[in-house]
N, C-alpha and C positions, 0 to 999 in steps of 0.2 A: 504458506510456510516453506515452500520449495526455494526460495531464494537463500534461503539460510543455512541449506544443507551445504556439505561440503561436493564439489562438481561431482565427486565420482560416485556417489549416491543417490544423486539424482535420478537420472533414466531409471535406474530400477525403483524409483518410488513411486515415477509415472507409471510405470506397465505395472504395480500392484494397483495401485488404483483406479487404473482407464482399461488396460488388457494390455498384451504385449503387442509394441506395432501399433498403437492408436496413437499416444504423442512421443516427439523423439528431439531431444535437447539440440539445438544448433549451436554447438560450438564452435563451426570452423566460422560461418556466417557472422558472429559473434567478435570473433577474431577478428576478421578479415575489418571489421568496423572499424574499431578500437584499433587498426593499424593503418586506419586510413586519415587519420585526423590527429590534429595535433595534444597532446595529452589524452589521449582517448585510453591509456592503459594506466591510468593514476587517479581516475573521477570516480565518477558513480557505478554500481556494481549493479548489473542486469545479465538477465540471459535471456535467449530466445526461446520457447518453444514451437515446433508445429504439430499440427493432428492432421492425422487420416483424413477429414473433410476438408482441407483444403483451407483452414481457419489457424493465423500465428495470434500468437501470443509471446506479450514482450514482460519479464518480469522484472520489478523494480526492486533492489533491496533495501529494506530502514537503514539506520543507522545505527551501528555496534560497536565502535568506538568515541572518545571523545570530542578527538579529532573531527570527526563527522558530523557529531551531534553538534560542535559547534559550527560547525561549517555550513550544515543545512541548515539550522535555525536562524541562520541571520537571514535569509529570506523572508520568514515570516517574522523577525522577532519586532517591526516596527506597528503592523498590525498587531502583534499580541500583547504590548506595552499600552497603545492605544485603547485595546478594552478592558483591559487591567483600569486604566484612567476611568472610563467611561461607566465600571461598574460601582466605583464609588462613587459618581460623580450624581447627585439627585437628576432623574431622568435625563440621564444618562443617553439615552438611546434616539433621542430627537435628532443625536448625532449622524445615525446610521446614513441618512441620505446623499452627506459629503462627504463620507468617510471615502469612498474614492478616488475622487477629486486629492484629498489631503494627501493618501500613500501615493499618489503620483508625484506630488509636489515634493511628497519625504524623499522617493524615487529619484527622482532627479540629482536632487542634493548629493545623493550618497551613488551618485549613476555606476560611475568607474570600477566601486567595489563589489556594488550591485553585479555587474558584469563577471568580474573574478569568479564569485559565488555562485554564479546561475548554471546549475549544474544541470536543470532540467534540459538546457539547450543541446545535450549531450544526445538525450534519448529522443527528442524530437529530432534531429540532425537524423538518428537512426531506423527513425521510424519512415525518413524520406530516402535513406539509403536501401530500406526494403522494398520500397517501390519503384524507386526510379533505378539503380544499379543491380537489386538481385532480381528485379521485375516481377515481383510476387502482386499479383492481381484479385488476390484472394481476400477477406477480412482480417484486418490486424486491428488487435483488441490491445490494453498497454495495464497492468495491474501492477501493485505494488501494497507495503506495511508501514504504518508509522511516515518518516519522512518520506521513505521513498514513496507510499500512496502519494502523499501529497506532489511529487518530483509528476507521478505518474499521471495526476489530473489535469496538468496546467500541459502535461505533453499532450494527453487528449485533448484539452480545447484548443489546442495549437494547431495539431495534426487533423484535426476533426474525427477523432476516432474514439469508439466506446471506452472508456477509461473507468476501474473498477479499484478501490481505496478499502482498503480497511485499517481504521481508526487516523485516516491524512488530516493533515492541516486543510483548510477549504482554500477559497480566491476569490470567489464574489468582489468582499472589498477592494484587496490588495491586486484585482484585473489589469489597471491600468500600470502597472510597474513591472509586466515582463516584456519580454519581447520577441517577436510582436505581442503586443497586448491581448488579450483574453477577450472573446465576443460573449457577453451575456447569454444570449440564446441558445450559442456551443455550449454552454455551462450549463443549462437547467437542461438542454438533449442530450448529453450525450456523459455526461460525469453521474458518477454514484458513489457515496461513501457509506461506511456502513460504522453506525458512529456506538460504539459500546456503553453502558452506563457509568457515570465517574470517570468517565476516560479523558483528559483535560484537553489532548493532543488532537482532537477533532473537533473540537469548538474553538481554537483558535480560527478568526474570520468568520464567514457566511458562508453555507452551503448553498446549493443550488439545489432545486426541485428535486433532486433525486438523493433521496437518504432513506437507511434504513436502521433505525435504533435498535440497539438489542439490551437485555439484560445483564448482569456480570454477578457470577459466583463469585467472585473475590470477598474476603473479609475485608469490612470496612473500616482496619485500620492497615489493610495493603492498599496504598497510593499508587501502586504503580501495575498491579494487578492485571488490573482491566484493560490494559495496554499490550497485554499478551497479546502472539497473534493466535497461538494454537489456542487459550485457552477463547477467544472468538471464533477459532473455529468449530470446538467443541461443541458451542453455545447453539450456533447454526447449524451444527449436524444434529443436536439433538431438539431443536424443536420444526426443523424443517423433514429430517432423515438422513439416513446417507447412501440410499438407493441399493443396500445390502455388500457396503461397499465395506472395510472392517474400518471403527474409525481410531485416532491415534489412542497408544495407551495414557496416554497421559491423562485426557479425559476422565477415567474413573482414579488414577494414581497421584492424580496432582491438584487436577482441579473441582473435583467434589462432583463428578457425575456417575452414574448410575452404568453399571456395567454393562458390553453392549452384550444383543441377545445373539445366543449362538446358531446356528443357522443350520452346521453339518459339520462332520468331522465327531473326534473323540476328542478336543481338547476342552478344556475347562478354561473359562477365562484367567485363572490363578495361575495356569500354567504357560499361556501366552504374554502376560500381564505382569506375571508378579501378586504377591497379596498385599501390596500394601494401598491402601485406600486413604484418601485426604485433597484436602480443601490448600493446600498451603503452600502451591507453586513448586515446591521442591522434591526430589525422588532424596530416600534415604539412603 
């Protein structure tokens, strides 16, 4: 959820929650990209982090405009029309095997625009300007929400680098339509998405070996719910933990969890928090 905040809030929501000094926003590194290349200050919305270990991380923003949303989804929108087809279609799924083959050939057709659109190549461009121009020799990891997870997987099988999604579009099928094309093998090592329940936006295409399903408090007549990113982080802090870290309020205020336990201090959760409790996405 750190992609979303506004820049100047950030650092400090690193150092509440890592220590102060453990990770620290590169904004010039940042800059210095996105003034090195052409349109690189009008695309897609990332920042860098690094940590104390010597470990970057590149974060991917979703999409929060319409503009965006339609911008990114025509990447995958020939893929997700495709099993829109395929699920009505009586087995439907005998398909699966060519379905590669086919978004290649869709691919081709539509190359030119394909290219306008391919926004991922932005952030693989940068993940090669970390190694080669600021000579960082360290692990560079590449995560992102929503679209941008998805921007964020297809730069890790590009780059060869762990690439971590929460609720992305997959690439399995749709491998053969970027560029360079996407290795199979890079895709089940090295990609993870972590796919929420009722979430539509991650079952667009095929994942790769690495998923992790989770549950979704949402009410099931919120369709768009479960697409939170906070309210999936909530989900994982609370059935994983959050190593005594505080986790966000929203968690007991918005999205129907259980208040966190107090640890030390004289505050009341009511009084950090707020009283108001509820299931229903919104603060009153």
């Amino acid at each position: 959820t750190l992609i979303y905040q506004a820049p100047e809030t950030l650092q400090g929501t690193l150092d509440e929650w890592f220590g102060p000094g453990v990770g620290t926003i590169e904004s010039n590194m940042t800059s210095s990209f996105r003034q090195s290349i052409p349109g690189g200050t009008n695309a897609v919305n990332y920042n860098i982090v690094s940590f104390s270990n010597g470990m970057y991380v590149v974060l991917v923003r979703g999409s929060t405009t319409a503009w965006e949303w339609m911008t990114d989804a025509q990447l995958w929108a020939a893929i997700a029309l495709t099993q829109v087809f395929q699920f009505f279609l009586p087995a439907g799924e005998i398909f699966d095997p060519i379905l590669d083959g086919v978004m290649k050939a869709m691919a081709w057709v539509e190359s030119q625009r394909l290219k306008e659109i391919a926004l991922y190549t932005q952030t693989t461009q940068l993940v090669q300007f970390m190694r080669d121009y600021v000579g960082i020799s360290g692990p560079i990891h590449i995560t992102g929400q929503s679209l941008g997870g998805g921007i964020a997987l297809i730069t890790g099988a590009q780059a060869n680098i762990p690439a971590i999604a929460i609720s992305g579009p997959n690439n399995v099928f749709s491998r053969l339509t970027y560029d360079p094309p996407l290795d199979l093998d890079k895709i089940d090592a090295t990609l993870f998405n972590v796919i929420p329940d009722r979430d539509l936006v991650p079952r667009v295409d095929e994942p790769g070996l690495l998923t992790q399903h989770i549950a979704c408090r949402a009410e099931k007549n919120d369709f768009f719910g479960c697409h939170a990113s906070t309210r999936t982080l909530c989900e994982i802090l609370y059935k994983c933990g959050s190593f005594n870290r505080p986790p966000p309020c929203e968690c007991a205020v918005k999205y129907g969890y259980p208040e966190a336990d107090r640890l030390g201090g004289n505050q009341t959760y009511s009084d950090v928090c707020g009283t108001k409790r509820s299931n229903d996405g919104w603060y009153a």
